[in-house]
N, C-alpha and C positions, 0 to 999 in steps of 0.2 A: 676708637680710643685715640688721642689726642697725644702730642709727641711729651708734653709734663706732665701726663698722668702716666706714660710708656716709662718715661725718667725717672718718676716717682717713686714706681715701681719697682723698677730694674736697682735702685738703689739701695733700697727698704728690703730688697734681697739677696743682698751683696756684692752687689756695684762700687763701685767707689771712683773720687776723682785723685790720679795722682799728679802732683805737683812739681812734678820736677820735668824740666826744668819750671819753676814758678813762674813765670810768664807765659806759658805755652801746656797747659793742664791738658791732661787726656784723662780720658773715661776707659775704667776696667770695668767692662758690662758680663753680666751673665751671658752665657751661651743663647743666641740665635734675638738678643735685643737688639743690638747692630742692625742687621737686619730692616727692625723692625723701625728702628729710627730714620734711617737711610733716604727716604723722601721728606724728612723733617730735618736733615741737616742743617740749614739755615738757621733755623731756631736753637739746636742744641750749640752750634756755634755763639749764638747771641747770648749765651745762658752761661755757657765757658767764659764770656767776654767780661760780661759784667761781673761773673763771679770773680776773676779775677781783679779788678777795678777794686770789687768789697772786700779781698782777701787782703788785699796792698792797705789799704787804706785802716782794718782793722790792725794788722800787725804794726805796721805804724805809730799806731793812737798806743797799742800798748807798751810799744817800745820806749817809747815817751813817757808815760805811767800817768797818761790822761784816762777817762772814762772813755768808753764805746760812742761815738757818733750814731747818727743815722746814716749807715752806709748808701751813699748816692755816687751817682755818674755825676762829671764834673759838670754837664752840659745840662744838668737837668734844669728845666726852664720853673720860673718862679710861679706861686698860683697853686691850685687844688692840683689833685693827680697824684700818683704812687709816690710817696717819698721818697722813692729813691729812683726815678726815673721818668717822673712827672705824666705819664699815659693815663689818661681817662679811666677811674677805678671800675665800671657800671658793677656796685655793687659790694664790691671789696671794700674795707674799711680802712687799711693802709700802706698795703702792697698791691703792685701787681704780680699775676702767677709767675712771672718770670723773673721779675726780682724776689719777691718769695723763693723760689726753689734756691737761684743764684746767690741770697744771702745765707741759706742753711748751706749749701757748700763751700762756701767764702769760711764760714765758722764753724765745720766740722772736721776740718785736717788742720 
């Protein structure tokens, strides 16, 4: 099982990410996910990073009392690829799994 479906998981059963400080999110995972994520660190970092990036950038737009953007990395390179992080979809239709998960936590606290 794969570290964003372990996330997916763990979250869909009361995981949650807290935001404080807002720039520096941490994960309150169910007992013994930790664990389980531990050799997928990297990833779960990258997933923290950009959700952060989409949380910044949503609250923003709404402070403003603009419409929701498409939350993207500011680097994301022009062309096909996840809109919000421009990687190769093979198959997805508009995200990739990792900005997928990272915009549902950007928009659910």
């Amino acid at each position: 099982m794969g570290p964003l479906l372990i996330l997916s998981e763990a979250l869909a059963h009361g995981g949650k990410v807290l935001w404080e400080p807002p720039e520096r999110p941490k994960l309150i995972l169910p007992k013994g996910i930790r664990e389980r994520l531990e050799p997928d660190r990297g990833t779960v970092r990258e997933i923290l990073r950009r959700a952060t990036v989409f949380r910044d950038q949503a609250q923003r737009f709404m402070r403003e009392g603009g419409l929701l953007p498409i939350l993207a990395l500011q680097d994301r390179p022009e062309g096909d690829g996840c809109a919000s992080c421009g990687t190769p979809l093979n198959g997805r239709c508009y995200r990739c799994e990792v900005c997928a998960l990272a915009v549902a936590l950007a928009l659910e606290g």
